[in-house]
RODO-2510 file (C-alpha; in nm, 4 decimals, decimal comma):
residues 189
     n   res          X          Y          Z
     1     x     9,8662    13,8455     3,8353
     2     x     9,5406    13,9363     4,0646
     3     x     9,5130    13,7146     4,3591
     4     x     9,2753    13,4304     4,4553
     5     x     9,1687    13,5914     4,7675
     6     x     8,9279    13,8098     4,8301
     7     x     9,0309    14,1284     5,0200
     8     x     8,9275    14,1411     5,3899
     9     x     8,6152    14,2597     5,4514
    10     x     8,5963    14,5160     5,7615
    11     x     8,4552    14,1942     5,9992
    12     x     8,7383    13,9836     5,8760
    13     x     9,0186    14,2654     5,9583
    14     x     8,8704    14,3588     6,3376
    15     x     8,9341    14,0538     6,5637
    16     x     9,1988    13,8076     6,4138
    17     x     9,0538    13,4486     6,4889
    18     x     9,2993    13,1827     6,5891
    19     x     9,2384    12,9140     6,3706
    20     x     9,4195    12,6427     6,6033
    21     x     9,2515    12,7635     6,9767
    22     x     8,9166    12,7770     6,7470
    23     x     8,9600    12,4050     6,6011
    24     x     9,0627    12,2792     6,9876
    25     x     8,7932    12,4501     7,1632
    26     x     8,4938    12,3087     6,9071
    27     x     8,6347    11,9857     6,9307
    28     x     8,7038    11,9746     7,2645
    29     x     8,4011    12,1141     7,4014
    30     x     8,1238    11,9116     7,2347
    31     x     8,3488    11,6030     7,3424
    32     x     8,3291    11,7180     7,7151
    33     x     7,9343    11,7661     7,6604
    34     x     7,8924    11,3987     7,5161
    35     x     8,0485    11,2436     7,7795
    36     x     7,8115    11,4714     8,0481
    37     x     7,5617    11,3030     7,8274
    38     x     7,7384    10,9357     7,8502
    39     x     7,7442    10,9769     8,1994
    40     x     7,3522    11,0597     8,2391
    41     x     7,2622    10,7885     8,0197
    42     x     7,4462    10,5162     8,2094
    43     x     7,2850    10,6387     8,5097
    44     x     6,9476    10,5854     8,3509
    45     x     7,0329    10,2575     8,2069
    46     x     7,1820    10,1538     8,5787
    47     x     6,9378    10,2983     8,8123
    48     x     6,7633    10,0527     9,0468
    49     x     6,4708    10,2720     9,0689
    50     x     6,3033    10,4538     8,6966
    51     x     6,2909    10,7634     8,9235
    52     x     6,6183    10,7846     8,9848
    53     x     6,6748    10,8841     8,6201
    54     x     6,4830    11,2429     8,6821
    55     x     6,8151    11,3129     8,9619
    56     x     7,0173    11,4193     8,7251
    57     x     6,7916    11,5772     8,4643
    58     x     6,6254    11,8263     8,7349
    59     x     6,9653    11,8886     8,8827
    60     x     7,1138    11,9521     8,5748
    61     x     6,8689    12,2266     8,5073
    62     x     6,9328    12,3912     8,8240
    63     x     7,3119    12,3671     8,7642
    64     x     7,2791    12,5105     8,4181
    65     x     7,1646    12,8566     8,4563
    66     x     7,4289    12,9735     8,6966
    67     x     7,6976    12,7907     8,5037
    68     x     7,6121    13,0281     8,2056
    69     x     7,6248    13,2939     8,3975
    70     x     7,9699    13,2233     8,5324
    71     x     8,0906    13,1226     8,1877
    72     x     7,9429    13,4566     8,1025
    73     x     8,1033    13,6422     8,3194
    74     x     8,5050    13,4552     8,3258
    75     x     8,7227    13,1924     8,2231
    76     x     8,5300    12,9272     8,0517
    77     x     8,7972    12,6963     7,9945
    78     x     8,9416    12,6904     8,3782
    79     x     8,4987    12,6758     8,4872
    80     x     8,4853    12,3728     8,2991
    81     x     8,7654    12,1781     8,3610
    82     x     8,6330    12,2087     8,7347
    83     x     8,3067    12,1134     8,6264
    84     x     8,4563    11,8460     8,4445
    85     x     8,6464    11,7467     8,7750
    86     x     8,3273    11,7553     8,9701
    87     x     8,1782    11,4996     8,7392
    88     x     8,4827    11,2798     8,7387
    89     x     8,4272    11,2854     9,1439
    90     x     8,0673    11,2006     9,0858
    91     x     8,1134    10,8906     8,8535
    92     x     8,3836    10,7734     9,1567
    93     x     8,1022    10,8141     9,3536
    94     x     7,8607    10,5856     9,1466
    95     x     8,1054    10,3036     9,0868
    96     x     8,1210    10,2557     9,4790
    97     x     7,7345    10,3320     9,6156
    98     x     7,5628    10,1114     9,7376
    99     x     7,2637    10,2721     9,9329
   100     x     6,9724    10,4076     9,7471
   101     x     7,0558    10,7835     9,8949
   102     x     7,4386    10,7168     9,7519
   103     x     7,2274    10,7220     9,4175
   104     x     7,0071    10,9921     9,4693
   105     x     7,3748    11,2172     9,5956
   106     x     7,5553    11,0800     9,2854
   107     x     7,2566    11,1294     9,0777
   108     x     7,2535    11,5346     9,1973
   109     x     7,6305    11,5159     9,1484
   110     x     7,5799    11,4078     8,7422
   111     x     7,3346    11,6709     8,7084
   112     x     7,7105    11,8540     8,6611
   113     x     7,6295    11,7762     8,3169
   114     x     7,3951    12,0127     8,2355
   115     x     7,6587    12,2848     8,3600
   116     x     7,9112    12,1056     8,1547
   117     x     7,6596    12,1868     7,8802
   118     x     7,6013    12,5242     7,9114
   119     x     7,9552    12,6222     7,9705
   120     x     8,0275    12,4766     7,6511
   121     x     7,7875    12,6518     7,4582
   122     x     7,8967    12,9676     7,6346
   123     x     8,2464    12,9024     7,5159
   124     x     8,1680    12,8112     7,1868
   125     x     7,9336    13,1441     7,1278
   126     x     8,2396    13,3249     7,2451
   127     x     8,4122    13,1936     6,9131
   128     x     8,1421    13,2197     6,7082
   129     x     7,9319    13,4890     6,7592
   130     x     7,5981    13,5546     6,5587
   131     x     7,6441    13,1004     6,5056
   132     x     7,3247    12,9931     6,6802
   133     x     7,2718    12,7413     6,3960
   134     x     7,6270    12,5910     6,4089
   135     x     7,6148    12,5164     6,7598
   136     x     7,2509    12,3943     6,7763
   137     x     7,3643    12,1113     6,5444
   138     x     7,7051    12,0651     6,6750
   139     x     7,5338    12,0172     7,0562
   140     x     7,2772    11,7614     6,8944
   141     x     7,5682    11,5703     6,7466
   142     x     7,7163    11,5868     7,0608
   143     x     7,4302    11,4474     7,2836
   144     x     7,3355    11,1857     7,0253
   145     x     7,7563    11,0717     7,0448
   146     x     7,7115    11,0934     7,4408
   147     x     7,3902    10,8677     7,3892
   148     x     7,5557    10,6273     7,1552
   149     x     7,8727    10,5998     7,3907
   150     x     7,7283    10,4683     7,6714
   151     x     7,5003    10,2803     7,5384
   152     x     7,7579    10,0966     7,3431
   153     x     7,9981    10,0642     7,5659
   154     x     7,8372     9,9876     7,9088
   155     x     7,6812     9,6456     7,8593
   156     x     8,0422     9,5740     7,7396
   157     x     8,2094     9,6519     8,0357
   158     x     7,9441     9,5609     8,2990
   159     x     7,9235     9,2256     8,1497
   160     x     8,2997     9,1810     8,1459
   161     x     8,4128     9,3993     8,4952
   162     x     8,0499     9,3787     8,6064
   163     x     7,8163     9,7343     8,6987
   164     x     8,0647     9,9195     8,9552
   165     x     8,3228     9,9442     8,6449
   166     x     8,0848    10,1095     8,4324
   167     x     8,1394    10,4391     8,5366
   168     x     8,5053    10,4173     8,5944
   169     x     8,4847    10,3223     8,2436
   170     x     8,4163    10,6701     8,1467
   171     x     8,7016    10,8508     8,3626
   172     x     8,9685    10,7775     8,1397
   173     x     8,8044    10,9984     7,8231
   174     x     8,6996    11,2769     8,1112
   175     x     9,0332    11,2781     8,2327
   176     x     9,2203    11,2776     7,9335
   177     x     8,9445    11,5711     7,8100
   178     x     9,0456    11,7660     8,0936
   179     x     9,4223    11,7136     8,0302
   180     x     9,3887    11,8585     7,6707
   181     x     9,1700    12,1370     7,8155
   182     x     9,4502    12,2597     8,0244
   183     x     9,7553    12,2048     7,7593
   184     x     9,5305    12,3757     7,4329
   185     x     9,2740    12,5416     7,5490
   186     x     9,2434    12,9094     7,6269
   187     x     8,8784    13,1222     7,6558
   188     x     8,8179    13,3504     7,3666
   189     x     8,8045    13,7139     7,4695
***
């Protein structure tokens, strides 16, 4: 009786994927960029100044280009779970400010983000090579969830903790991101 399955093709039989590290790392990694995302947009929505919201945009883009090229270069996994860490220190930051250069430093910190970004993407290409398409929808997804997230669930918890709990609000899903980073999570070769 023939079988089902097609024979492996030569691009099949070179590099053995791992289907579990490979369903991990593209969930994981658009979840880390949504809440870089969710972090930017409750900055915007609780800035005391509308020019406060470029902070983070323009330092994001200067933080992006070298993250790729570190991600490039090593272990994306262990560059953005520090990246990830850096953020987590930079939403500490914005729960407790108070003075408007307090904003414009946590506002440079959450331009992590865009590194947070990029790293993904660089990790992602590493498991799908030749996939521009796939990840160019997968990263919209992921922006539009990071949009939706905070904008859903910040005027819940500022109206109930008030604005300083905001972005301690979104520790506990960076955190427990990281976490599953470290346990699952290993950089394709």
């Amino acid at each position: 009786m023939p079988s089902s399955v097609p024979p492996p093709t030569l691009e099949t039989s070179i590099k053995p994927v791992n289907g579990y590290q490979l369903l991990v790392a593209m969930l994981l990694m658009p979840l880390a960029s949504a809440l870089a995302v969710a972090s930017w947009t409750l900055y915007a929505l609780l800035a005391k100044q509308p020019v406060y919201v470029l902070v983070p945009l323009m330092s994001g883009v200067l933080l992006a280009w070298p993250a790729w090229y570190i991600a490039k270069l090593g272990d994306t996994c262990r560059l953005m779970q520090w990246l990830l860490l850096g953020l987590a220190l930079a939403l500490g930051g914005f729960g407790m400010a108070s003075q408007p250069w307090d904003f414009l430093l946590v506002g440079a910190g959450l331009g992590l983000g865009g590194a947070v970004i990029t790293t993904g993407i660089a990790h992602a290409k590493g498991w799908m090579p030749g996939r521009w398409v796939c990840l160019c929808i997968a990263l919209c997804v992921a922006l539009a969830a990071g949009v939706g997230l905070s904008l859903r669930i910040a005027p819940l918890v500022v109206q109930a903790y008030g604005w300083r709990a905001a972005p301690l609000s979104l520790l506990i899903p960076l955190f427990m991101v990281m976490l599953l980073l470290w346990l699952f999570v290993e950089s394709p070769e």
